[in-house]
Phi, psi and omega in degrees: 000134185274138180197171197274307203324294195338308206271351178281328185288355185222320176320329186303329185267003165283292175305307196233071215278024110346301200335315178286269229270029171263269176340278159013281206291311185293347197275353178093344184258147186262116163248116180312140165322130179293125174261002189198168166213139176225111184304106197283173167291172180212359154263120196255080187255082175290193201292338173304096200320072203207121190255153151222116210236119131292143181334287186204118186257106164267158178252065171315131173248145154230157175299352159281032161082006183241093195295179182192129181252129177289063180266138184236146205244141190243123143213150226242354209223185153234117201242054228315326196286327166315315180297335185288312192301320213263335163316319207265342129346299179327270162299007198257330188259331161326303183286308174280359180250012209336055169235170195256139180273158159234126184238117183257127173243143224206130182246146166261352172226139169005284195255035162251310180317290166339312173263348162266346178280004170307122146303106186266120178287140170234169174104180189288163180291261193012279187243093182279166196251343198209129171217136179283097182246079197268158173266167178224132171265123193188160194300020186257359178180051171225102203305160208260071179283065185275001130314106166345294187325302199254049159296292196307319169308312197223086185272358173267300198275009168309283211289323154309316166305334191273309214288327153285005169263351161003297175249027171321148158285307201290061147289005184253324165280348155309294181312317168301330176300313196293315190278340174282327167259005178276320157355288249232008177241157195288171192258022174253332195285271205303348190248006162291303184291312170307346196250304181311304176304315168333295197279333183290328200271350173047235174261026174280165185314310216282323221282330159290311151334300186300288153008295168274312167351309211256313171300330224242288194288290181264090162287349168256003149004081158289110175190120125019287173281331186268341183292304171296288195322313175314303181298333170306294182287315172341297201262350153297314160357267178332320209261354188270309186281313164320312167298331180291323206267354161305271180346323215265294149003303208295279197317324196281002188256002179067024178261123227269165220231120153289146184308327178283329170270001159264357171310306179303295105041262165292325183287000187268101172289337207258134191297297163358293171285291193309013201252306190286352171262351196263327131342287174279057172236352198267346193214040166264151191259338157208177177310294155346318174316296185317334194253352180315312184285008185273000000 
C-alpha cells in the first residue's frame, strides 16, 4: 500500500541519488559513487493488460564506466507475491535497457527486512534457473545515529537510518540529533531532509517527536506540514490556559469542580467553548451550570 513511509523509503534516493553507493558500503558491497543520475521511467507494464510499476528506477553512471540500473522497492510486509514481481523488475529492464540491474529494498522492521533478504530460486528444484538476491535496508543493519557528529558526517543516509529506525525504542535521541544538526543548515539543506523523515515517519508515535522537535529546534522552518503542527500547538496552548483560568474562577468562588466536569474541562481543545464557559463560570451557581447551554 502507497504511503508516505513508502513513498520516503525509496524517494530519498531520487533527491540523493550518491546515497546508494553509501548504503552500499554499509551493507558490506562496493558499489562507485554515481558520476550522473537519470530518474528512469517506473512503469514496467507491458502490452498485456498487467500493470507493473516499480518504486523507484535510477540510471547510475559511475566512474568504472559501468552504468547501472537501480530499482528501489519501500516494503512494509512480508509478501509471498514480491519475489516474482522483483525477478520480473529485474529482467524486464535488463531486456529492455540491456544494462545490468540492481534491487534494493528498504524496510522499517525486521523480520520483513529479514524475509526479503532471503535468497529466492526460480526454477524446478533438481536445476533452479534464476535465483534472486536483492540488498536490503532495515533497522537490522542500518546504524543506529545518535550523535550530532555523526549526523554531520553523512546527513542523507542520517536521515534514512532514522526513517528505518522508525519504531527504534531511542528514536527520540535520533531524531534530536538530526534537529540539532539541521538547526545549523541552509533551507536548501535541511528542509528536504525534514519532509522525508517527516513522510518516513507516517503515523508512527515517533512522527510526533519529530513534530514537535522541528516546531520547537527549527522554529523558522517554513512547510505546509510543520505550518499546521504550529498552528496546531497554538490553538492547544489557548485552550490549555483558558481551561485553567475556567478551573481557576471556579475555584476562587469557591465553587466545587467534580472530577467529570474537570475531566471536561481540560479535554475541551476548543478555545472558543472555554471562552464561553469561562464566562459563565464568573455568576454560575455550580460546576455544571457552565455546560448547560452546550
Amino acid at each position: 500500500m502507497v504511503n508516505a513511509p513508502h513513498e520516503a523509503m525509496h524517494r530519498i534516493f531520487q533527491e540523493y541519488p550518491k546515497l546508494f553507493s553509501r548504503v552500499s558500503e554499509v551493507l558490506g558491497v562496493a558499489f562507485s559513487p554515481p558520476t550522473s543520475t537519470t530518474v528512469m521511467p517506473t512503469d514496467l507494464t507491458e502490452t498485456q493488460p498487467v500493470e507493473r510499476r516499480v518504486d523507484t528506477l535510477l540510471r547510475l553512471e559511475t566512474e568504472d564506466d559501468e552504468p547501472l540500473l537501480l530499482a528501489i522497492e519501500s516494503q512494509s510486509g512480508k509478501d509471498p507475491d514480491k519475489p516474482a514481481s522483483w525477478a520480473y523488475y529485474a529482467s524486464y529492464v535488463l531486456a529492455k535497457y540491456r544494462l545490468q540491474p540492481m534491487l534494493l529494498i528498504v524496510c522499517q522492521d525486521r523480520a520483513t527486512a529479514e524475509w526479503a533478504a532471503r535468497p529466492v530460486s526460480f526454477g524446478p528444484r533438481q536445476w533452479p534457473l534464476l535465483t534472486l538476491r536483492p540488498l536490503v535496508v532495515g533497522p537490522h543493519n542500518m546504524p543506529v545515529i545518535t550523535k550530532p557528529a555523526e549526523v554531520r558526517k553523512d546527513l542523507e543516509l542520517a536521515a534514512l537510518s532514522a526513517i528505518t529506525h522508525a519504531k527504534n525504542p531511542d528514536i527520540g535521541a535520533i531524531l534530536k540529533a538530526m534537529s540539532t544538526v539541521l538547526r545549523d543548515e541552509t533551507d536548501d539543506v535541511k528542509n528536504p531532509i525534514i519532509e522525508f523523515v517527516s513522510q518516513g515517519l507516517g503515523k508512527l508515535p515517533a512522527a510526533a517527536q519529530w513534530r514537535t522537535l522541528v516546531a520547537v529546534d527549527l522554529s523558522f522552518y517554513k512547510s505546509p506540514i510543520f505550518e499546521e503542527v504550529r498552528e496546531e500547538a497554538q490553538t492547544k496552548g489557548r485552550a490549555e490556559g483558558r481551561a485553567e483560568d475556567v478551573l481557576t474562577v471556579l475555584t476562587e468562588r469557591g465553587i466545587d469542580v467534580p472530577e467529570e466536569a474537570r475531566e471536561r474541562i481540560t479535554g475541551c481543545g476548543d478555545p472558543e467553548t472555554l471562552s464561553r464557559w469561562l464566562r459563565r463560570a464568573v455568576t454560575a451557581a455550580s460546576a455544571a451550570e457552565i455546560f448547560e447551554a452546550e
